[in-house]
DRENDO-1510 file (C-alpha; in Angstrom, 1 decimal, always signed):
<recs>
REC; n; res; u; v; w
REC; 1; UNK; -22.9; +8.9; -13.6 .
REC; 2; UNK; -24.1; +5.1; -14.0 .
REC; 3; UNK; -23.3; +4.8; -9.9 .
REC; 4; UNK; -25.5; +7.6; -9.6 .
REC; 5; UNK; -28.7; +6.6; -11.2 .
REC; 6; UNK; -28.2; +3.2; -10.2 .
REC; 7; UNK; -28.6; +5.1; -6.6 .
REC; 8; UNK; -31.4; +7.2; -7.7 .
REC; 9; UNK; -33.4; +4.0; -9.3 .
REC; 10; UNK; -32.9; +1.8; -5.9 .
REC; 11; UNK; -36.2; +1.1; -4.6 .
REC; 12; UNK; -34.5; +1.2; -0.7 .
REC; 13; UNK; -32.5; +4.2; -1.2 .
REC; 14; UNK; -35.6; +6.0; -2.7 .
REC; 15; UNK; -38.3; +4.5; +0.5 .
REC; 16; UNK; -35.7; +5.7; +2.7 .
REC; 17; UNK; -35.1; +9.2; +1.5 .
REC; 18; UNK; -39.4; +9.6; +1.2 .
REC; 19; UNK; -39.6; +8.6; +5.1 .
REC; 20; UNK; -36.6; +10.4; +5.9 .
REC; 21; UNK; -37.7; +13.7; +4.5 .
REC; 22; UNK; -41.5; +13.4; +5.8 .
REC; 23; UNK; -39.5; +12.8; +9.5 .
REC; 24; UNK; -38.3; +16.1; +9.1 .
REC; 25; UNK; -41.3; +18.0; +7.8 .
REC; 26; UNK; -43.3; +16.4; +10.5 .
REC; 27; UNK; -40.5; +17.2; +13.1 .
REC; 28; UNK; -41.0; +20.9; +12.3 .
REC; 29; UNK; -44.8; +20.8; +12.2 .
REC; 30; UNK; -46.3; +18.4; +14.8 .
REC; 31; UNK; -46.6; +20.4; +18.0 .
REC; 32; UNK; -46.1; +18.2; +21.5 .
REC; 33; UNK; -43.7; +18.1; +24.2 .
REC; 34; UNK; -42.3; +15.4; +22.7 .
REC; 35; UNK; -41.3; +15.6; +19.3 .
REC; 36; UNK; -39.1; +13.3; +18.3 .
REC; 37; UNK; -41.2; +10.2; +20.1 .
REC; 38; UNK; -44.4; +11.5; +18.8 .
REC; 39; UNK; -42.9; +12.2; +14.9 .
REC; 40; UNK; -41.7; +8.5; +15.1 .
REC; 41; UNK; -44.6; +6.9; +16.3 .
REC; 42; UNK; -46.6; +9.0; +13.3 .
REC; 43; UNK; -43.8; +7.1; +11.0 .
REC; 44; UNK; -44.3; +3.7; +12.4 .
REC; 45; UNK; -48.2; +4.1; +11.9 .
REC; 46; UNK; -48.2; +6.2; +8.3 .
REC; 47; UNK; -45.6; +3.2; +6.7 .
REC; 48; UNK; -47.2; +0.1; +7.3 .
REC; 49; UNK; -50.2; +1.8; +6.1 .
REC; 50; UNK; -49.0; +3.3; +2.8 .
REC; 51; UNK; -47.2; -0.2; +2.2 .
REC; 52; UNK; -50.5; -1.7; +2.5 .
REC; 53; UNK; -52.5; +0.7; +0.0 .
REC; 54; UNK; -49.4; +0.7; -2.3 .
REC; 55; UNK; -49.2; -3.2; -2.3 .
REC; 56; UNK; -52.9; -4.5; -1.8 .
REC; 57; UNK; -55.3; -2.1; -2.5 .
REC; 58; UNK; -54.1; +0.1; -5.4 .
REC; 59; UNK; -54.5; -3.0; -7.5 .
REC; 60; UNK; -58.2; -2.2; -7.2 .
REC; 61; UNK; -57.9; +1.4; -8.3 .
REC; 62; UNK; -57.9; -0.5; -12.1 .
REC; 63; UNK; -60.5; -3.0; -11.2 .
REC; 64; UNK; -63.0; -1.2; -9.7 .
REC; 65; UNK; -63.1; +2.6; -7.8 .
REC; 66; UNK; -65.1; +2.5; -5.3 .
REC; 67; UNK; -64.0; -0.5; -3.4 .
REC; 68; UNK; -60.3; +1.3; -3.8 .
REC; 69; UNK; -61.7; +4.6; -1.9 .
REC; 70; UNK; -63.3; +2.4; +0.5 .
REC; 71; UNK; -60.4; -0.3; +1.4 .
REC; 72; UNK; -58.3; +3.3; +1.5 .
REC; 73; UNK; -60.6; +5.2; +4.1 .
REC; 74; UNK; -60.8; +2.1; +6.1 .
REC; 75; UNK; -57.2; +1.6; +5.9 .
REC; 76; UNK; -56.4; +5.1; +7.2 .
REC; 77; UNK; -59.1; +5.1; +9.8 .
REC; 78; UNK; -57.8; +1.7; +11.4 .
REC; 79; UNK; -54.2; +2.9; +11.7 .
REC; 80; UNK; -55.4; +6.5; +12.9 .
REC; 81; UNK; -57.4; +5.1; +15.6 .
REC; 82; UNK; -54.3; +2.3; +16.4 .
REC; 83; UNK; -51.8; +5.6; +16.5 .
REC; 84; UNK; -54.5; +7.0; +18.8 .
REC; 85; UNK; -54.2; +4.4; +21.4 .
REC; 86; UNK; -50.7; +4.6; +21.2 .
REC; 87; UNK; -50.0; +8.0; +21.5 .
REC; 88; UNK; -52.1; +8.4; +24.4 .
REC; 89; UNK; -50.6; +5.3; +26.7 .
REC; 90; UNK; -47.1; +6.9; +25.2 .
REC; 91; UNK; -47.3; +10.0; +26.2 .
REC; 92; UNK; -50.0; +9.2; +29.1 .
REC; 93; UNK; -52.9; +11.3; +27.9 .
REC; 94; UNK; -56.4; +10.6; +27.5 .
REC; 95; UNK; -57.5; +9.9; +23.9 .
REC; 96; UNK; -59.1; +13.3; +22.4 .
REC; 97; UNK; -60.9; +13.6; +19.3 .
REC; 98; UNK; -58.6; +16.5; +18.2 .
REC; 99; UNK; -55.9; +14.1; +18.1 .
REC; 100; UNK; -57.4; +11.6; +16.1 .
REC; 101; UNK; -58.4; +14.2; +13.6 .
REC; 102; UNK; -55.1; +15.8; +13.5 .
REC; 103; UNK; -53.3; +12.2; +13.0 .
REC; 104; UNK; -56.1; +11.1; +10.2 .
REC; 105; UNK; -55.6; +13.8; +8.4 .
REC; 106; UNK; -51.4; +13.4; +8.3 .
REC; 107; UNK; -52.3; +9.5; +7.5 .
REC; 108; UNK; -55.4; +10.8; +4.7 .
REC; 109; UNK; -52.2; +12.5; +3.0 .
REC; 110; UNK; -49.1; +10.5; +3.4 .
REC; 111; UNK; -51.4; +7.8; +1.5 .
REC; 112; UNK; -52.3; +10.4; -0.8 .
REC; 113; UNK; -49.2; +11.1; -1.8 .
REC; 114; UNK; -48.0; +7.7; -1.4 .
REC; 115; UNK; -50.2; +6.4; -4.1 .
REC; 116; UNK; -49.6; +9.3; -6.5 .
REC; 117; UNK; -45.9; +8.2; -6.5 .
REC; 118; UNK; -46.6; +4.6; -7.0 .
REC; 119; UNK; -49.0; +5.2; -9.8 .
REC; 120; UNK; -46.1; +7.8; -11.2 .
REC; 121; UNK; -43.6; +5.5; -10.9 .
REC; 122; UNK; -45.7; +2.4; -12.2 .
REC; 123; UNK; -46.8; +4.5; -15.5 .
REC; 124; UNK; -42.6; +5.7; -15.9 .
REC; 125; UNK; -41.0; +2.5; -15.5 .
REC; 126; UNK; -44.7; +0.4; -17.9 .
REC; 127; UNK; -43.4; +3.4; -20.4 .
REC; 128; UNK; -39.6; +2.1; -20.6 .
REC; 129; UNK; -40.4; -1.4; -21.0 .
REC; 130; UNK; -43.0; -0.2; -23.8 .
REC; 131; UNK; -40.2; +1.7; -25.0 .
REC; 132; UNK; -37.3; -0.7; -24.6 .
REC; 133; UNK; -39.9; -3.7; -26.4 .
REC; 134; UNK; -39.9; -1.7; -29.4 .
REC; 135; UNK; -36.4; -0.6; -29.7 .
REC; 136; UNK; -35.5; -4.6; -29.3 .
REC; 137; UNK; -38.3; -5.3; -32.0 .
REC; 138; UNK; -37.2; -2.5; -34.3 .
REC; 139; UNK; -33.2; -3.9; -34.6 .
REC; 140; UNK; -34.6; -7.4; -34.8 .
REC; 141; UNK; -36.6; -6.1; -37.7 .
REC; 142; UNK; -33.5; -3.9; -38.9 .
REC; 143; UNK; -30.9; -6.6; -39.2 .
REC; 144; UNK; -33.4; -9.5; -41.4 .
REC; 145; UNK; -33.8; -6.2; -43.7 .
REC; 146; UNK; -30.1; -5.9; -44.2 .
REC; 147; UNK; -29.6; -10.1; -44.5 .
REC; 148; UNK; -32.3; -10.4; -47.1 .
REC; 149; UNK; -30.4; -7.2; -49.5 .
REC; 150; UNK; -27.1; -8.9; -49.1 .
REC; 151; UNK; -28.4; -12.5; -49.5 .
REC; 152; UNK; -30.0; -11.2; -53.0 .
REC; 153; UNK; -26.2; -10.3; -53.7 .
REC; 154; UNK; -25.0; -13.3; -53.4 .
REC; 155; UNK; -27.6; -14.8; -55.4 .
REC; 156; UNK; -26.6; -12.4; -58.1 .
REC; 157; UNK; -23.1; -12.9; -58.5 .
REC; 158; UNK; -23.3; -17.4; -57.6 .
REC; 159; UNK; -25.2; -17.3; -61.1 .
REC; 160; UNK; -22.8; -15.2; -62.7 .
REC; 161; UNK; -20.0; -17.3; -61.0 .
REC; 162; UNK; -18.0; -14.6; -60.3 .
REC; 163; UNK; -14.7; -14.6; -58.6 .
REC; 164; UNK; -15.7; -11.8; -56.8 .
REC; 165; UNK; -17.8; -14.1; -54.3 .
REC; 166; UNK; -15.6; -15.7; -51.8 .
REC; 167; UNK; -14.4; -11.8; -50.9 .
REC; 168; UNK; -17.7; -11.0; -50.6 .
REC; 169; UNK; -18.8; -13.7; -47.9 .
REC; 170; UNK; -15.9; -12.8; -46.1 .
REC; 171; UNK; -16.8; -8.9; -45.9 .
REC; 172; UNK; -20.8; -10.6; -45.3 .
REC; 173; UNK; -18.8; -12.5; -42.5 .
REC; 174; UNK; -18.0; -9.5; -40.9 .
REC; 175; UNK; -20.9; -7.8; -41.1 .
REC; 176; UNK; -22.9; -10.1; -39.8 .
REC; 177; UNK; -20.5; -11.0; -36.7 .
REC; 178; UNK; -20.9; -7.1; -35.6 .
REC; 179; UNK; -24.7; -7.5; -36.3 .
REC; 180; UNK; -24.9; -10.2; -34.5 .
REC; 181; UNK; -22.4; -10.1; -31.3 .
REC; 182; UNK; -21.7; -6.5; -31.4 .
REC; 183; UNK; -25.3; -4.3; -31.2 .
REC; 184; UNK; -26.5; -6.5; -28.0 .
REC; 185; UNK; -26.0; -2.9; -26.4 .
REC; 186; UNK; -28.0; -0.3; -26.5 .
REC; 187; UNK; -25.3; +2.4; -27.5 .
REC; 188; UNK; -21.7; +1.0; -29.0 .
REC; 189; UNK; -18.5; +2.5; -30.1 .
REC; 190; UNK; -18.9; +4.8; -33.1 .
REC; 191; UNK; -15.8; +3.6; -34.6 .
REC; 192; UNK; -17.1; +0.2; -35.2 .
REC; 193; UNK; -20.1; +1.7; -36.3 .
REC; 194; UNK; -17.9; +3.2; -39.3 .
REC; 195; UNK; -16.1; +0.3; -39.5 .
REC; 196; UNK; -19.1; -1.0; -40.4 .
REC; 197; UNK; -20.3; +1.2; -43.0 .
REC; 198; UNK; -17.2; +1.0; -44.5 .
REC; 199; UNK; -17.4; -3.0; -44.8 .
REC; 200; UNK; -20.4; -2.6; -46.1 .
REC; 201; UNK; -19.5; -0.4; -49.2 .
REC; 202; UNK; -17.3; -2.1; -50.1 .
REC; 203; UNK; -19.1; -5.5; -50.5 .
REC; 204; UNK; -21.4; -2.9; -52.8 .
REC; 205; UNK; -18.4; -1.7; -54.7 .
REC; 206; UNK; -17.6; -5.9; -54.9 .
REC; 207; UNK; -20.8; -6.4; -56.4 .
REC; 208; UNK; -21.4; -3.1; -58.8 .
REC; 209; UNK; -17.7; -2.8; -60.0 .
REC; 210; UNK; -17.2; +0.2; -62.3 .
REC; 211; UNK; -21.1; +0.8; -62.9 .
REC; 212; UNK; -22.0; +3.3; -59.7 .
REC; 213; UNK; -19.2; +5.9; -58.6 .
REC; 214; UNK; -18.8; +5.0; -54.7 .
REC; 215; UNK; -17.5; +7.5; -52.1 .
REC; 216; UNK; -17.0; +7.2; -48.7 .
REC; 217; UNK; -15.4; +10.2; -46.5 .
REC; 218; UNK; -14.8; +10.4; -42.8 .
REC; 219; UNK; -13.9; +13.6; -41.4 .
REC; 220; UNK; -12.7; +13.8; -37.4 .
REC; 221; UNK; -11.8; +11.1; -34.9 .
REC; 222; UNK; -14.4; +9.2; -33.4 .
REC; 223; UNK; -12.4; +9.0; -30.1 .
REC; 224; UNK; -14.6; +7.5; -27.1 .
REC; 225; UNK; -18.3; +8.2; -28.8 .
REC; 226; UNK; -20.8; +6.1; -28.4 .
REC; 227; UNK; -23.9; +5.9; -31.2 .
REC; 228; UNK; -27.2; +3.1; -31.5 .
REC; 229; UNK; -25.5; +0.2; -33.4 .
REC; 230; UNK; -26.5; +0.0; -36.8 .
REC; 231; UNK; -29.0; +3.3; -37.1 .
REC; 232; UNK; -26.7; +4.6; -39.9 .
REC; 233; UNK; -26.5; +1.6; -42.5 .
REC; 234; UNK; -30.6; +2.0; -42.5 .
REC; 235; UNK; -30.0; +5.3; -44.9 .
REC; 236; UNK; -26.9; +3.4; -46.7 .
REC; 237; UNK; -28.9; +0.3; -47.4 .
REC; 238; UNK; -31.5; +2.6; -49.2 .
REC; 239; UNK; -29.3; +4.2; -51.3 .
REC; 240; UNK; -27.9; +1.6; -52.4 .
REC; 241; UNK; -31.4; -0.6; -52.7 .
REC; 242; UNK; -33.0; +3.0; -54.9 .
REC; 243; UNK; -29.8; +3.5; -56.4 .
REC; 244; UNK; -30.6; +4.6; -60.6 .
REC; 245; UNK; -29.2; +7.1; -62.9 .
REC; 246; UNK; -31.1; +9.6; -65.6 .
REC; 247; UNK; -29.7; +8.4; -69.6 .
REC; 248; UNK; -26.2; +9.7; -69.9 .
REC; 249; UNK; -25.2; +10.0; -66.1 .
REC; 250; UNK; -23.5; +7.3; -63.9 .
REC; 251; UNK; -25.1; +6.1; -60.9 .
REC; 252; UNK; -23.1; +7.7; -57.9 .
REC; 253; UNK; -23.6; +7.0; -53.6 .
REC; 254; UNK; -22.0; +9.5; -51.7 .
REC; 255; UNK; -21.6; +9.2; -47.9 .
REC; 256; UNK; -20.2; +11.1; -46.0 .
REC; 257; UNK; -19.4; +11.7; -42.0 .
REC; 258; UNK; -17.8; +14.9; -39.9 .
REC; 259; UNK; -17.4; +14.9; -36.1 .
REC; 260; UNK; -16.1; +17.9; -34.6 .
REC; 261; UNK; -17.9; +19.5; -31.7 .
REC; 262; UNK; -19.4; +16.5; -29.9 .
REC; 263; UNK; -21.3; +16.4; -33.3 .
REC; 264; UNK; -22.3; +14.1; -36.0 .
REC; 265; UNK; -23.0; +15.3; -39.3 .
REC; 266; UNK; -23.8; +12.3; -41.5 .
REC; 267; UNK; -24.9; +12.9; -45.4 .
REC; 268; UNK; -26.0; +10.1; -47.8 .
REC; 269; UNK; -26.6; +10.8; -51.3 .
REC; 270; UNK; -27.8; +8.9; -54.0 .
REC; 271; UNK; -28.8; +8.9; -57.7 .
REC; 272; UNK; -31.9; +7.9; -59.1 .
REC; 273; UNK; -33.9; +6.8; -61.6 .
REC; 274; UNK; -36.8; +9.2; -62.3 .
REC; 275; UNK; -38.6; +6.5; -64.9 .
REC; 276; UNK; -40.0; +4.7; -61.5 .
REC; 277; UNK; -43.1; +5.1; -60.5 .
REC; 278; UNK; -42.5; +5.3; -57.2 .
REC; 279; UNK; -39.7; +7.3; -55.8 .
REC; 280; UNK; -40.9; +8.0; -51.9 .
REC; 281; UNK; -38.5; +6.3; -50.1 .
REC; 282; UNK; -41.0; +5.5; -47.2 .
REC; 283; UNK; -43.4; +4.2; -49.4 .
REC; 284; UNK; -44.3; +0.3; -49.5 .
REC; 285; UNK; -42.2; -2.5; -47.9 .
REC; 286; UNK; -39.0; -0.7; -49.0 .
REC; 287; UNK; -39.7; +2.4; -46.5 .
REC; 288; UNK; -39.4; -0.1; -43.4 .
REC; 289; UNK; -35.9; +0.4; -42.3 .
REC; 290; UNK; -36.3; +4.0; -42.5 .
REC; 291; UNK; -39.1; +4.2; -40.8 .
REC; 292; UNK; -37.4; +2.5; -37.8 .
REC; 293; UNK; -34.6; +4.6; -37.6 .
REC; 294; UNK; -36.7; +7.4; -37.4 .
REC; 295; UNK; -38.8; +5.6; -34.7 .
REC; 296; UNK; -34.8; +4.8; -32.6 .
REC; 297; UNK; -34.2; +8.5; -33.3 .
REC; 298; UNK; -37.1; +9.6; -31.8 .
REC; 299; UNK; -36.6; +7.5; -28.7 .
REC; 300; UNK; -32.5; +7.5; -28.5 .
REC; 301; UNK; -32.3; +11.0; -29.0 .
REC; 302; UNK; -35.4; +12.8; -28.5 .
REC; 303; UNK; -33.9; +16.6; -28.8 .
REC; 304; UNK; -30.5; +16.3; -29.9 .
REC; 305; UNK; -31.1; +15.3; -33.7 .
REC; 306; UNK; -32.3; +16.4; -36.7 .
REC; 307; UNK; -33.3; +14.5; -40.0 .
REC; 308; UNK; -33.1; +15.7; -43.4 .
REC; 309; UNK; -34.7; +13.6; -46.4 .
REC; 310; UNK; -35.0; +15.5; -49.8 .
REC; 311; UNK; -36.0; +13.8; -52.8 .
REC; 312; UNK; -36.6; +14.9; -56.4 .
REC; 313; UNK; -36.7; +13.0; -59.7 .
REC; 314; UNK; -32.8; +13.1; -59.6 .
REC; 315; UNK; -31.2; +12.0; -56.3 .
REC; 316; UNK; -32.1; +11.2; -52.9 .
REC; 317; UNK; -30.4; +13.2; -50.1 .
REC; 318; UNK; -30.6; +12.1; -46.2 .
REC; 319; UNK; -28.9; +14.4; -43.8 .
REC; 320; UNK; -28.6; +13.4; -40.2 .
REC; 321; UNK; -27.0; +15.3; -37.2 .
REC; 322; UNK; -26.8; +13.9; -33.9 .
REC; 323; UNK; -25.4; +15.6; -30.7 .
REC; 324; UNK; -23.6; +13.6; -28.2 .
</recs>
């Protein structure tokens, strides 16, 4: 499949299928005694031409209109009347009118159509830069967010001056080595993905000991899928960040993973505490990461998710299914 659309996005394979296929329309259309000679010198006098809008004067089309038509209808006028001359010496007629007609119009259109495919294909591949910008800005924004709640851990537990630290920069070691080295792709293997998630929770069951009831379940082998690196942790690191409990219930993060089907169903559930004023997770600075992944969903898989966030004064639920 990669071979393949490496094909279909080569600029020479794609030129040379355009003319190739126009060579046959033509061939079937143009009406002389000589087809083949007369089709190819239509080719030789169409291509330079459409190369020249294409290149030099659809610049213009942005900058200002009218001198685009112009440059375009003297453009097709000079080749037309060069094709002419040719045509006639080739094929050892006198130059007609009808001719010249007949061959300005073929030339009016192949630059026609020629410009509507570079302006296509300009707008497509201005859309995937656009779109591949903000992907790279969102994980650069995605991975500080993750530094800056684990750094605030570490804080924590150095003034206790808790034994508990040195394991934790090791499991922080890890993380940050995946984060780092290991999301430079656009999609990576879902088993480190996990393996990442699991890393992660327990640095949080390091740091919150037997205060919030911690459970992490994965259901089905991963095998060979592939998933955005770290999209999931976004919906951990929340619950963890809005993690509270009502008087007279422990705290408790539940996550949760099946894969059967060539699907993901991914669950994250979290307690919380209804005294706070604000309890939206997308609300504020704190709704950022979330926000982001929803953005990568919507570009990464634009109709084979779904997203689930449910809130009430009691927990926070995220449900995510993704379709590979």
């Amino acid at each position: 499949m990669i071979d393949l659309d490496q094909w279909i996005d080569n600029k020479i394979v794609q030129n040379v299928f355009i003319w190739s296929c126009l060579f046959l329309i033509l061939l079937g259309t143009v009406q002389a005694e000589n087809k083949v000679l007369t089709v190819l010198v239509i080719i030789v006098m169409i291509a330079p031409s459409v190369y020249i809008s294409n290149l030099l004067i659809l610049p213009y089309f942005r900058k200002h209109i009218p001198t685009f038509f112009i440059l375009s209808l003297l453009n097709a006028l000079c080749f037309t009347a060069v094709a002419v001359v040719i045509l006639s010496y080739a094929l050892e007629q006198t130059p007609q009118w009808k001719m010249f007609f007949n061959l300005f119009g073929v030339i009016l259109l192949a630059l026609t159509f020629g410009t509507a495919l570079k302006m296509a294909r300009d707008s497509f591949v201005r859309r995937q830069e656009e779109k591949t910008a903000e992907l790279k800005l969102l994980k650069a924004q995605l991975n500080p967010h993750f530094l800056f709640n684990t750094l605030n851990n570490l804080y924590g537990l150095s003034v206790l001056k808790s034994d508990k630290l040195p394991e934790l920069m090791l499991k922080l070691s890890d993380l940050l080595r995946y984060s780092l080295y290991d999301t430079k792709e656009q999609f990576v293997s879902l088993d480190k993905e996990i393996q990442y998630l699991e890393n992660y929770i327990s640095l949080e069951r390091i740091r919150l000991e037997d205060q919030t009831e911690i459970t992490f379940k994965v259901n089905g082998e991963p095998g060979d899928k592939v998933i955005a690196p770290m999209l999931l942790i976004v919906f951990v690191e929340n619950a963890f960040k809005h993690l509270g409990s009502a008087p007279g219930i422990k705290s408790r993060v539940e996550v949760r993973l099946s894969l059967r089907d060539n699907m993901l169903d991914f669950s994250c559930i979290n307690t919380t505490d209804n005294s706070r004023k604000e309890t939206s997770l997308e609300k504020g600075k704190s709704g950022i990461g979330l926000a982001n992944a929803k953005k990568r969903l919507s570009f990464l898989y634009p109709n084979t998710h779904e997203l689930n966030v449910e809130q009430d004064k009691m927990m926070h639920h995220i449900g995510l299914k993704i379709r590979f």
